[in-house]
N, C-alpha and C positions, 0 to 999 in steps of 0.2 A: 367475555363474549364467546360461544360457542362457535364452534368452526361453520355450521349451518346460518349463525345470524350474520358470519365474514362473507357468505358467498353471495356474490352480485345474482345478475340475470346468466341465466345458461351454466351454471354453475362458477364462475368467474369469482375470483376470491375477491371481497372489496378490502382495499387497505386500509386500515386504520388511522385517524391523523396523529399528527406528530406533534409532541410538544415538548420546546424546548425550555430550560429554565433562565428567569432572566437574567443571572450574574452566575460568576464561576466562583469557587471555592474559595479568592480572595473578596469576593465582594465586588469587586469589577463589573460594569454588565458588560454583557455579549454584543458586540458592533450589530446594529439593526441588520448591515447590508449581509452578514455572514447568515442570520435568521433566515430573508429572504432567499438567500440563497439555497439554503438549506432546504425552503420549505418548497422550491420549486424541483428539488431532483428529490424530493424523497419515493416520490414512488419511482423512479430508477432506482434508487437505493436500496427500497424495500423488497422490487421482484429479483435486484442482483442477491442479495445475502440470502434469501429466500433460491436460487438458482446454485449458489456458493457452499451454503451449509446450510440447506434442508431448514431455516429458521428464520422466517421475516421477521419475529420478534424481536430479534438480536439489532434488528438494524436499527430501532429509535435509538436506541442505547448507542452504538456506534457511530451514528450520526450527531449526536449532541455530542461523541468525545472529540468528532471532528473537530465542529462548530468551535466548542470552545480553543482548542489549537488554532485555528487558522484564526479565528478574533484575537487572541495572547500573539499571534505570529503578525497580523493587521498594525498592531501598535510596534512592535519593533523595527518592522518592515511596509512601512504603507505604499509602496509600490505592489504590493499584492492582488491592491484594489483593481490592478489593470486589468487583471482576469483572474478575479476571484473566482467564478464558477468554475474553469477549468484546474485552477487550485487544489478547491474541494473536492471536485471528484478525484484529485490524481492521490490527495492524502487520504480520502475512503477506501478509496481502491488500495491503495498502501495498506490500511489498516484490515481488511477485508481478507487480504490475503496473509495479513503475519497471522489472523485467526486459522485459517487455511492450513495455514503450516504447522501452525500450534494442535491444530485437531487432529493432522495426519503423522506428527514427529512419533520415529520410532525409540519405542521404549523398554528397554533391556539392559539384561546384565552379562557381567562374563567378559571372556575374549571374545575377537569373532569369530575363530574356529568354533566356539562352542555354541556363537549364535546359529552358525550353518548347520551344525550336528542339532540342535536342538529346536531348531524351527523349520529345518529343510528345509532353505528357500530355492528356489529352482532357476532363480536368471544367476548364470554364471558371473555375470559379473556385478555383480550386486555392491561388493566392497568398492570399484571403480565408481561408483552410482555415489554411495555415501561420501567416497572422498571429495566427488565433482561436485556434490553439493557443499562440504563444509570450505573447499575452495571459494567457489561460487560466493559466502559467505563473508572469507576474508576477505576478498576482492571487494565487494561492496560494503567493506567497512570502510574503506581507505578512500572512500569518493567524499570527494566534499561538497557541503550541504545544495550548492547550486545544481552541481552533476547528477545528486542522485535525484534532485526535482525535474530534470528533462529527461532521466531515464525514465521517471513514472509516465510522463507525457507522450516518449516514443511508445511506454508498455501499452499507452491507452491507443495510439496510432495518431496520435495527431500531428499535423504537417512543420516541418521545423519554418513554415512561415508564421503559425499558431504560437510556437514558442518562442520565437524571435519577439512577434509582439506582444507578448506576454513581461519579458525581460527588458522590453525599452531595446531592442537590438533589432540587426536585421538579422533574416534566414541564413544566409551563408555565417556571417557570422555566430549565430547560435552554436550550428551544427560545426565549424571551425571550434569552439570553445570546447565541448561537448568530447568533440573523440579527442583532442587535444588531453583534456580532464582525465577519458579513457585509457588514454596511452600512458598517464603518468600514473594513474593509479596501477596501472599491471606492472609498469615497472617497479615498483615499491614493491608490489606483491613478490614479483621471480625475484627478487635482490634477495627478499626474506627467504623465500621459499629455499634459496641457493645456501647461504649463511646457515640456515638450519643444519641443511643437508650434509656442510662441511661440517659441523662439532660432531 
């Protein structure tokens, strides 16, 4: 379809629909309710990746890898169903951005002196920037699987009453569990980071 037979009235792109396939790679099919789900935020989906990386195209594709995760994640874990839509979005959005990352990661060779002599970069602190991120990094490897699901929640801004009821918990409690999770995962991190520093 050419880009003139996408655009709606007033020049307004029309989105294309979406379709999903109906079983995953093991032959399994896909939980009805995760389709519907799917099929109701896709054009959220399709004007965010399209706003993200310049490419609605990407986003069927993206959106079926969801699908299929959160239906494999449905059977494991069927409390998901409590608020699946908020789910999906938090692990598109998850996915959305490690694209993000993956299209903007810098790629080079060398020391970093020779990255600075040979590329000029002009913010002085540049190397601070690369280490904050591969910090940043470590840090959220060592969050376990609940915490990093209410970081995506906070990323999207939703209220730790949203995510209380999402978890079968209350608000206080969500948000008590949450930096609790935070505080022990940075402690793992500075122990290592320490240990290092001493060899």
């Amino acid at each position: 379809m050419s880009d003139a037979q996408q655009q709606g009235p007033r020049g307004a792109r029309r989105i294309p629909p979406l379709w999903i396939r109906a079983e995953d790679r093991r032959g399994a099919p896909i939980d009805p309710r995760v389709v519907k789900a799917a099929q109701r935020h896709w054009s959220w989906a399709y004007r965010y990746v399209e706003s993200e990386l310049q490419d609605g195209a990407e986003a069927a594709e993206f959106l079926e890898q969801v699908a299929l995760e959160v239906s494999a994640r449905l059977q494991v874990s069927p409390e998901v169903s409590h608020n699946l839509d908020g789910y999906l979005i938090t692990a598109f959005h998850h996915r959305v951005r490690s694209q993000v990352l993956k299209d903007n990661r810098l790629a080079y060779e060398g020391l970093l002196k020779e990255l600075d002599e040979n590329h000029q970069l002009r913010a002085p602190d540049w190397a601070a920037v690369l280490e904050t991120e591969l910090a940043m990094k470590s840090l959220l490897s060592r969050l376990p699987h609940e915490i990093t699901h209410m970081l995506h929640y906070r990323m999207l801004e939703l209220s730790w009453k949203v995510i209380g009821k999402s978890m079968g918990i209350s608000a206080k409690r969500a948000k008590s569990r949450f930096y609790y999770g935070m505080q022990k995962a940075h402690h793992l991190f500075t122990n290592g980071q320490t240990k290092r520093a001493g060899q």
